[in-house]
Every structure is written in structure tokens, then in C-alpha cells.
C-alpha positions in Angstrom: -22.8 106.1 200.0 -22.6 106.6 196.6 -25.0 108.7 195.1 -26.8 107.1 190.9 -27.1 110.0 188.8 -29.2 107.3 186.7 -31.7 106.6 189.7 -32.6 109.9 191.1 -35.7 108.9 192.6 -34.0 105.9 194.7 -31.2 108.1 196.0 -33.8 111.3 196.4 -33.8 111.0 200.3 -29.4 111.0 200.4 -28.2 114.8 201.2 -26.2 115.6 197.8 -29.3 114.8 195.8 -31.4 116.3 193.6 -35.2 116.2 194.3 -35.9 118.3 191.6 -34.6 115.4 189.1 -36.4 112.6 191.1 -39.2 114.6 190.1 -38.6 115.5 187.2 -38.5 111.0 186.5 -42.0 110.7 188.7 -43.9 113.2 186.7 -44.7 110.7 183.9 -45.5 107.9 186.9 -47.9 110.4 188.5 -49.2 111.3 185.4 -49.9 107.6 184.8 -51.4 107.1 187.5 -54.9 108.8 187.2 -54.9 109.8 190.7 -54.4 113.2 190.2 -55.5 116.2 187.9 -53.6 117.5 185.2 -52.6 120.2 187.0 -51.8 118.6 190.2 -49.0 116.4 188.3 -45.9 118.2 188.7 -46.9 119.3 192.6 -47.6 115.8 193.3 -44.2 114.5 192.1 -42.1 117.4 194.3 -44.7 116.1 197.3 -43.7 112.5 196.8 -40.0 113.1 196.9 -40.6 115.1 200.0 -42.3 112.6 201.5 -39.5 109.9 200.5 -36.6 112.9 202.2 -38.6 113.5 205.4 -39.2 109.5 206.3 -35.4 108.8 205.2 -35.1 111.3 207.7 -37.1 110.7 210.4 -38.9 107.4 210.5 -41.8 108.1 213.1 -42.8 111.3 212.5 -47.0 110.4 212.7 -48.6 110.7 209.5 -50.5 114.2 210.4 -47.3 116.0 211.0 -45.9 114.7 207.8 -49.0 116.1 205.7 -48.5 119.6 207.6 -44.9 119.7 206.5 -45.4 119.3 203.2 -49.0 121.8 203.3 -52.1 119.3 201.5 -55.3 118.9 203.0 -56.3 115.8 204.1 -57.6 114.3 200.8 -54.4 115.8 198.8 -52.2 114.3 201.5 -54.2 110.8 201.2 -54.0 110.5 197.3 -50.2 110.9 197.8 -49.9 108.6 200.1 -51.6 105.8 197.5 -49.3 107.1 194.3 -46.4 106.7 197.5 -47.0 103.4 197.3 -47.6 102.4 193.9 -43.8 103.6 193.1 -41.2 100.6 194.3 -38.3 102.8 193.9 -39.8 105.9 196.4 -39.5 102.7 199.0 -35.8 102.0 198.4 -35.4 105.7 198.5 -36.7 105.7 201.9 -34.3 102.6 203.0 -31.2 104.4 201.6 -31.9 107.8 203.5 -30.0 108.7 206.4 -32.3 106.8 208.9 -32.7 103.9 206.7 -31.2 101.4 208.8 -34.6 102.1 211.4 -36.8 100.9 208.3 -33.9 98.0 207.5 -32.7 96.5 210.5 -36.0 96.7 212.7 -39.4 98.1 211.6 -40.2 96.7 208.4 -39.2 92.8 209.3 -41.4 93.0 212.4 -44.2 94.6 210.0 -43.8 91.4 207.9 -44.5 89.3 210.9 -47.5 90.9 212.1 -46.6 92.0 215.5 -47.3 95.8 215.9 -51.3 95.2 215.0 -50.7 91.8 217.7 -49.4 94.5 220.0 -52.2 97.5 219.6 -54.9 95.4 219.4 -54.0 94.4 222.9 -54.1 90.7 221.3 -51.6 87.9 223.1 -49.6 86.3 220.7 -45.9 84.3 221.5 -43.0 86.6 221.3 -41.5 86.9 218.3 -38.2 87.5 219.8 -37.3 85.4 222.7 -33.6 86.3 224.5 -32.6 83.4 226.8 -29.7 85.0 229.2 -28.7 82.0 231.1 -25.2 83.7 231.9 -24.9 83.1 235.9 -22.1 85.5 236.2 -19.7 87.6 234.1 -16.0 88.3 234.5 -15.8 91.8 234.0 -16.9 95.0 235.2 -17.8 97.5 232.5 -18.1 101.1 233.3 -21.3 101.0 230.8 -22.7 98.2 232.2 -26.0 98.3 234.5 -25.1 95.2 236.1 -24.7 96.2 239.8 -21.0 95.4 241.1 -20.9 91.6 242.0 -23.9 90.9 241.4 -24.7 86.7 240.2 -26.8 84.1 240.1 -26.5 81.5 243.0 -24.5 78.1 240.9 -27.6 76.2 242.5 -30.1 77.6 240.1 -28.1 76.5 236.9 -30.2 72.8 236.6 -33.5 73.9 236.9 -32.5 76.8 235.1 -31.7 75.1 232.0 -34.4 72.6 232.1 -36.7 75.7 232.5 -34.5 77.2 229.1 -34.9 73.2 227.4 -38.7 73.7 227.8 -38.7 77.5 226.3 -36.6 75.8 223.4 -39.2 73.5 223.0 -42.0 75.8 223.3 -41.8 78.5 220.5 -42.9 77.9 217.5 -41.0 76.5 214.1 -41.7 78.9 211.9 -39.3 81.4 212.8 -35.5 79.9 212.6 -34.4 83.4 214.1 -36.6 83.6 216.7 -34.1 83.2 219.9 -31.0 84.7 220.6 -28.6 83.8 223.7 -27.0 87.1 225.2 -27.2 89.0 228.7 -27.2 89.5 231.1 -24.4 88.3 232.5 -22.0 86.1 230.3 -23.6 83.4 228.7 -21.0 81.6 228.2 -20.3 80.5 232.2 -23.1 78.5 232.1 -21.7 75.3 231.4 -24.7 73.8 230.1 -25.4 76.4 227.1 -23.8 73.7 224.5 -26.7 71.2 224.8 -29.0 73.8 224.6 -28.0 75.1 221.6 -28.1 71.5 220.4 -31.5 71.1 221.3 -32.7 74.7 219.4 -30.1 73.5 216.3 -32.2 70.1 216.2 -35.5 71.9 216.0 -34.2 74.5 213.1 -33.2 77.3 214.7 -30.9 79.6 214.0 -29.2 80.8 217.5 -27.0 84.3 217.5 -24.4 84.0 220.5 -23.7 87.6 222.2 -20.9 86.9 224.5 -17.6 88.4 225.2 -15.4 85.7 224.1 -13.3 85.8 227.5 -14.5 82.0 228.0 -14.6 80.8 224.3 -11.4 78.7 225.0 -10.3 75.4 223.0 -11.2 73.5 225.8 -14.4 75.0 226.3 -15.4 73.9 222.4 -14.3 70.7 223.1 -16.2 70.0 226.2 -19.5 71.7 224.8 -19.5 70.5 221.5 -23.1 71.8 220.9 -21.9 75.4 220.6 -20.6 74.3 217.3 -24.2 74.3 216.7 -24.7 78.3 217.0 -25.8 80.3 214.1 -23.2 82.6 214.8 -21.5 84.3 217.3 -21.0 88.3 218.2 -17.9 89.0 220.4 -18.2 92.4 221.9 -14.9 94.0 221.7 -13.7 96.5 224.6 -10.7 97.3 222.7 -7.5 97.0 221.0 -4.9 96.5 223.5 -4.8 95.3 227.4 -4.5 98.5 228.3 -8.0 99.9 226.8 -9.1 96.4 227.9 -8.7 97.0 231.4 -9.9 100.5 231.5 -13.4 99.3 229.8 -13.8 95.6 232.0 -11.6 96.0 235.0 -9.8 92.6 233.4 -6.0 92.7 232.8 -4.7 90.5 230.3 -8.2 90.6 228.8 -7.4 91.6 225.2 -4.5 89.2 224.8 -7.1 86.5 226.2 -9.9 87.4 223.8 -7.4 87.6 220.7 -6.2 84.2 221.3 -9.4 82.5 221.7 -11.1 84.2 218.4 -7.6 83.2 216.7 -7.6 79.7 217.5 -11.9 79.9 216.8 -10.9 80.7 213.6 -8.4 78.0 213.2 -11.0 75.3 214.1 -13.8 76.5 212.6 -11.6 76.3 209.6 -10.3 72.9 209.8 -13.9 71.5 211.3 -15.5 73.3 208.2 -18.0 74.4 210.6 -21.1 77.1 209.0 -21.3 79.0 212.2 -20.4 82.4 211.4 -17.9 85.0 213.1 -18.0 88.3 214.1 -17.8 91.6 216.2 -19.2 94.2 217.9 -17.5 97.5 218.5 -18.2 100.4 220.0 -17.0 103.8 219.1 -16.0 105.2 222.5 -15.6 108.9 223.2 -12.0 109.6 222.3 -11.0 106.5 220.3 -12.3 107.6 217.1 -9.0 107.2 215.7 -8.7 103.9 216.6 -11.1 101.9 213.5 -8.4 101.8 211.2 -6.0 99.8 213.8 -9.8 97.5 214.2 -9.6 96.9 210.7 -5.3 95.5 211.2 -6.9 93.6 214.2 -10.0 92.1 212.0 -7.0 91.3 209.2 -4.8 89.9 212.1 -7.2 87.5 212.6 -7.8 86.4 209.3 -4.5 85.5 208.9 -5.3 82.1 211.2 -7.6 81.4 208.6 -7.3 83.1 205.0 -10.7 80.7 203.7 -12.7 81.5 206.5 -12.6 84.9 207.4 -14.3 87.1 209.8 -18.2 87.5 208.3 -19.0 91.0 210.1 -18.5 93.6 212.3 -21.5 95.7 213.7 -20.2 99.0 214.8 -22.1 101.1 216.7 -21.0 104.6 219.1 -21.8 105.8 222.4 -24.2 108.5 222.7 -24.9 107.1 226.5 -23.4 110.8 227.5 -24.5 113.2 226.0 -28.0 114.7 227.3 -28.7 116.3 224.2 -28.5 112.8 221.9 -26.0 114.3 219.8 -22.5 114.5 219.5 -20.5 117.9 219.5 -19.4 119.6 216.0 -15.7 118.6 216.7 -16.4 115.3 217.4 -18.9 114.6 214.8 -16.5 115.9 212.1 -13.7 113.8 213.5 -16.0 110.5 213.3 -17.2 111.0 210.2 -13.7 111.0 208.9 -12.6 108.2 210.7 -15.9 106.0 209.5 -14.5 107.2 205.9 -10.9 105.9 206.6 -12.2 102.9 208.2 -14.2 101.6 205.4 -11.4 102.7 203.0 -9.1 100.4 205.2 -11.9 97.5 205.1 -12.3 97.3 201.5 -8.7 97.1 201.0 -7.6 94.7 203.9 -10.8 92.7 204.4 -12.8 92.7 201.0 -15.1 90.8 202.2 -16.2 91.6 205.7 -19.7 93.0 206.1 -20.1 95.9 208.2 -23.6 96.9 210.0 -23.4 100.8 211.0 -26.3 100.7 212.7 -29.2 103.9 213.2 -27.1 106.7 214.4 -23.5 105.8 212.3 -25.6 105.1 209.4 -26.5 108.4 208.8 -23.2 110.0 209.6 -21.9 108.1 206.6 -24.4 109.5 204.7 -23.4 113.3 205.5 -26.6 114.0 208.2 -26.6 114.8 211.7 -29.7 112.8 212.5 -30.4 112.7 216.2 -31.1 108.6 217.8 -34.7 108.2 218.7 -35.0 108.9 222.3 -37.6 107.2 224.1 -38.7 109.3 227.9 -40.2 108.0 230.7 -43.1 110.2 229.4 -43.2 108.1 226.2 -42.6 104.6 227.2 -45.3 102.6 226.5 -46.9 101.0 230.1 -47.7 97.6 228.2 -44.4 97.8 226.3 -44.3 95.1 223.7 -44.2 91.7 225.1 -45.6 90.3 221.9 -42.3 91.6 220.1 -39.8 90.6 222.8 -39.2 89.1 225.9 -36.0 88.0 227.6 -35.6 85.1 230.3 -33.6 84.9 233.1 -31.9 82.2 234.5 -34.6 82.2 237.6 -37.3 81.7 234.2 -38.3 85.5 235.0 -39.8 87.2 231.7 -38.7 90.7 231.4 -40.3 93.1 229.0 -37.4 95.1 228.2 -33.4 93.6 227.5 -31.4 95.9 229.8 -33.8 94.3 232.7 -32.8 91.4 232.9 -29.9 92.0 235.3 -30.0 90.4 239.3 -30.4 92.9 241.9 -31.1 95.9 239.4 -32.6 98.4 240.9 -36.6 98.7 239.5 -35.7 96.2 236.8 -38.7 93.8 239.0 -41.7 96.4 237.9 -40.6 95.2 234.3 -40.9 91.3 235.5 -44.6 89.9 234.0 -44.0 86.6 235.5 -41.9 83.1 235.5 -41.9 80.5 233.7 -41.7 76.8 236.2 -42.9 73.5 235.5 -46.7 74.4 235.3 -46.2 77.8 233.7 -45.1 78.2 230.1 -44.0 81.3 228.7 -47.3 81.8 226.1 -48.9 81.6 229.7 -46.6 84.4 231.1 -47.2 86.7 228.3 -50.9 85.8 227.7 -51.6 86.8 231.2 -49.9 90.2 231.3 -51.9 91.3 228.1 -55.1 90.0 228.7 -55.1 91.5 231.8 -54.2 95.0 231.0 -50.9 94.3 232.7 -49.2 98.0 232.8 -46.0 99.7 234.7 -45.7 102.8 235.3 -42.4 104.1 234.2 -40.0 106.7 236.5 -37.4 108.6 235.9 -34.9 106.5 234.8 -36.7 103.0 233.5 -35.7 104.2 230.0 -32.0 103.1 230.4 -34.0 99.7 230.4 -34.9 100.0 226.9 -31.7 99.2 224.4 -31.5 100.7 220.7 -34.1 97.9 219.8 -36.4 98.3 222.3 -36.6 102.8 221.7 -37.0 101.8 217.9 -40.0 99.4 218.7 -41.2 102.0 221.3 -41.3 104.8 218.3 -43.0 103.1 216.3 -45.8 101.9 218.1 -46.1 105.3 219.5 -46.8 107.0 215.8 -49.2 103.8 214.7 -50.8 104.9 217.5 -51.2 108.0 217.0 -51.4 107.9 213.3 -54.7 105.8 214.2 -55.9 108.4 216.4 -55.6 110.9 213.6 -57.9 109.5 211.5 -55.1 107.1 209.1 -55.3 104.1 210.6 -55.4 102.2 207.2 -52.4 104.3 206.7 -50.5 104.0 210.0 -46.9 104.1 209.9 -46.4 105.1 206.2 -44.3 102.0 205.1 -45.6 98.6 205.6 
């Protein structure tokens, strides 16, 4: 990230920067403002860039803590907070620090919407996220995966299964174009009736994100399900860069050569049909295979090549902190990554101009120079009514499961996290309308947080410091950016 020596005050939260400039450029804001004494002026302006460094930093620190940090009494702390906000470019400050992508990617859209106060005022409202997994199976076997080995859907529950998913399509509201996704789960795309369904949600305006693995996106699966032309856009998780890492990560030989060929000829078609739906990938970082991002980027130009006017539109890369207790990656390993990320987005700008790369919460800030720790949610800290008026996902079966690495068969304690089914004389407002207004609650165990996926913690976070920030007396306040 490069670092404006003519914005100081948007770039004060980046490590390199230098807060005592930003200030130096707020002290004629603050003294503007009227909020503060004469006196008070220059303090104020170190206190504002110190609140832009420390929520850069660390997004959901409550409110209190914050104004303990940084050593003002209550009403100090609260006259800051107003000059905070008056200042557009203290904001952006906040979304280019090395936690932006929390603020970015997740809590400030869902602020927009409404959806935290739906979920603290313990007031039912429709999801605002709905995920339909209506994958009956899946052909690998990840050694990440929770799936348990085998595990499936019976085929028998595939037609009243998608009729259940038709009248979910039909229920949520228009107002949100992006407010389904189709993932897993299992694979979505061994249902054999996922085109029309995608039809159906293209014909009422929405804009559906595919999360599959690609395995099954075959020339003749396009033809016969025409609808899935109809997709938004679809996100092929990528296990690799040769059969080899292929089969160590799914169990699947001849996987990789599979998955090439079908996002090669994808892009052939989607060229020649002139289709909008976009392309792209998912890739994870695995322990060890650092070095690897710059042969991603060769594999990204590879594909390109089938298609030089439509190229691939993104990749979202994201690394495996899944084992390490601690959250954090070693010093070796860090320094190693960081370097690679650098020669990686060297090697995209000059191979694939214009492919968009997503770095996600914990990469993010490693680009940036910080060692940031992931938000962690605990057993401890879960939430027992979780956030059903955020997210939902639904099973093939028409469970409703409050959290997205639930929604697996046979998964040991996933049930505890099912509110309720949707059938013929049960929607899914009713599902989720029921569990709130009846102070539905689990009880989490050691464990249930490997239920929760990066979205799912950041949500978690959040609510927890509203809350609290409520509790602490700033409720008008709560959560510093709105």
C-alpha cells in the first residue's frame, strides 16, 4: 500500500506514517470546529489520529477501552468522538489501516442495512443473507473440510428439496439483488436442478454468487443447465496448482487437470456467448506453499490465454491460520509470506493488469507491514442467539442453520445450531421469527466455534462490542463507525 505524503490524515492509521503530520493538517479542522477550547486544539488532533490508528487496528475494541487508551474522561472522549466524525477523511483512514478490510468487506455494509440494531433489539426481521446449499454430495475429501467422510444427502430428497429452495427464491425480498448466495455444503453443483433455480432468482433480479469447486462445471453440464448462465458470478476454490497438490488437498487424482480444463473452456464460452457472469477464484495460502502465488498468477495468465477479452475478474486469497493455536503465524513464516504477497502482486500487475485481488482480514494487513492477529471468536464469546437476522443458510432437507460451517449432514452438534425447516406450511420468515421471538438460545461447547467461518467471527465481534459499548453508557455511539 502506498503511502500519500499529500494526504497524511487518510493514510495516518498505515504503519510508515506520520501521525504527527495528520495532526499537524487536523489542527485547523478542530480548531474550526468549536468543539473544543483553545487549548484543547492541538491534544485533540493527536487524540483523533489515535483514534483513526487504534480502529485501523483493531476494529472491535469497545468504545470504553478505546477512551482509556488514549487517557480523556468521559466527556473529553465524547467530544472526540463527534469532531471523529465530522472529518470524512479520519473514516477512509480507518478503512486503509491494517484491519480495514473488517470495516470494508463486512461491518460497515451490514450497518447500512440495519441489521445489528434488528439483531440487539431482539427484533425478527428476514435474513439479510440467505445461503442455499443444495449440493447433495461432493467429490472430494478435503483434509480441511468438516464434512464427515461419506457423508450425503439421500438423491430422493433432491425434488422436494428444490421446490422447498423455488419457494425460499420466491420468498425474500427484492430489494436486495445480493441477498442469496449458492455454496456448501457439499458441492452445489451435483444437484442437477441448480440451473433453473438460478433462473428463477435471475428473473426476480438477483444477483447469485456460485461457490463451487469447478470439478462438475463441464461443457455439457452448461449446456444441459442453461440457467447457470444466469449466475452473477462464480468462485472456484482452487486446491492447487498441479495434480499432485490436488490430490494431497481432495483425495481426487486427475483433479487439477479436470478443473483447468473446465475453467478454460468456461472462459471460451463465456467469451463467445458474451455472457456478464463473472469469473474467478479462491485460493488458499497453505502452510508451506507460500512460494507458490507467483506460479497462481502463470496459472490465472494461462487461462486468459482462452480468452484475451474476457479475462478472469478476481481472485480472493486468503491463508490458513486453521493451525495455529495462538492465531498467528511464526516470524519465519510471516516474513516469508509477506514477501511472497509482494512478488505476487508484482507478478499480477504485470501478467494480469486487470485482475482484482481481495486479500481479505488477516492478508490485508500483512501487506500493509502489521502483524494483526484474526478476530477469534471462543465458545465463551459466541453469542447464544447468534445472528439469524444477518445470515442463515438452508439445507437441502430445508433445515435453517445459524452458522455456515453447520450446514453439513451428520456433523457432529451442527443440530443444536438448527432453528427449524422450512416445508410447505412453514416459510423461512416463520423459521427465523420463531427462534427470536422466542428467546431461542444454544448453548455453545467446546468446539461449536469451528462452526462459525471468517464472516460469521467478524459478525460475532461486532455485535459483542455494540453490546458492550451499550452497556458502557455509548449506546448512541456504539461501534465507533457507522
Amino acid at each position: 500500500m502506498e503511502i500519500s505524503a499529500s494526504n497524511p490524515v487518510a493514510t495516518c492509521a498505515v504503519p510508515g506514517s506520520d501521525p504527527t503530520a495528520a495532526a499537524r493538517v487536523l489542527y485547523d479542522e478542530v480548531a474550526g470546529s468549536g468543539i473544543v477550547p483553545p487549548a484543547e486544539i492541538g491534544a485533540a488532533a493527536q487524540g483523533l489520529v489515535a483514534l483513526a490508528r487504534i480502529y485501523g487496528t483493531t476494529p472491535f475494541l469497545p468504545l470504553e477501552q478505546a477512551r482509556r487508551e488514549i487517557g480523556l474522561d468521559r466527556a473529553g472522549f465524547g467530544r472526540l468522538l463527534d469532531l471523529f466524525a465530522r472529518i470524512p477523511g479520519l473514516r477512509t483512514a480507518v478503512e486503509n489501516g491494517p484491519s480495514g478490510r473488517y470495516w470494508t468487506n463486512t461491518v460497515l455494509g451490514l450497518e447500512r442495512a440495519g441489521v445489528f440494531d434488528a439483531v440487539l433489539d431482539r427484533r425478527p426481521t428476514f435474513p439479510h443473507l440467505v445461503g442455499l446449499y443444495p449440493g447433495p454430495t461432493c467429490m472430494f475429501r478435503c483434509h480441511f473440510c468438516v464434512r464427515v467422510t461419506g457423508a450425503r444427502y439421500q438423491a430422493s430428497a433432491l425434488d422436494d428439496g428444490n421446490a422447498m429452495f423455488a419457494s425460499v427464491i420466491d420468498e425474500v425480498p427484492a430489494h436486495n439483488r445480493d441477498a442469496m448466495y449458492v455454496s456448501g455444503g457439499l458441492e452445489p453443483l451435483t444437484n442437477p436442478g441448480l440451473g433453473a433455480l438460478v433462473s428463477r432468482a435471475a428473473e426476480r433480479g438477483f444477483r447469485i454468487i456460485l461457490y463451487t469447486n469447478s470439478f462438475a462445471l463441464t461443457e455439457q453440464k452448461l449446456k444441459g443447465e442453461r440457467g447457470l448462465w444466469s449466475l452473477h458470478a462464480i468462485r472456484t476454490s482452487l486446491y492447487g496448482l498441479n495434480d499432485e497438490e490436488y490430490r494431497a488437498t481432495t483425495g481426487k487424482q486427475g483433479a487439477f487437470t479436470r478443473v483447468r480444463a473446465n475453467l478454460t473452456r468456461f472462459q471460451q464460452l463465456r467469451a463467445e456467448r458474451g455472457e456478464p457472469v463473472r469469473l474467478g477464484l479462491s485460493y488458499i495460502v497453505l502452510p508451506g506453499r507460500a512460494g507458490r502465488l507467483s506460479a497462481l498468477i502463470d496459472f490465472v495468465a494461462e487461462l486468459n490465454e482462452a480468452a484475451p477479452d474476457r479475462p478472469l475478474d478476481y481472485i480472493n486469497l486468503r491463508e490458513d491460520y486453521s493451525g495455529r493455536p495462538d492465531g498467528k503465524l511464526s516470524p519465519e513464516e510471516r516474513a516469508e509470506l509477506q514477501a511472497e504477497l509482494h512478488r505476487f502482486r508484482e507478478r499480477a500487475m504485470e501478467r494480469t493488469p486487470t485482475l482484482h485481488i481481495d486479500y481479505g482480514y488477516a492478508l490485508h494487513s500483512l501487506m500493509t507491514g502489521s502483524d494483526v492477529e484474526l478476530v477469534r471468536i471462543r465458545p465463551e464469546t459466541m453469542r447464544p442467539a447468534a445472528h439469524p437476522q444477518v445470515s442463515v443458510q438452508v439445507d437441502i432437507l430445508g433445515d435453517v442453520y445459524l452458522y455456515r460451517e453447520a450446514a453439513f449432514p451428520g456433523l457432529a452438534g451442527a443440530d443444536r445450531y438448527r432453528i427449524g425447516t422450512v416445508s410447505p406450511g412453514t416459510t423461512l420468515a416463520q423459521v427465523v421469527e420463531t427462534f427470536v421471538t422466542s428467546g431461542g438460545s444454544v448453548v455453545a461447547k467446546p468446539g461449536d466455534e469451528y462452526f462459525l467461518d471468517g464472516f460469521d467471527q467478524a459478525v460475532t465481534a461486532r455485535l459483542n462490542q455494540m453490546e458492550t459499548d451499550v452497556a458502557d453508557g455509548w449506546g448512541d455511539r456504539r461501534g465507533f463507525l457507522r
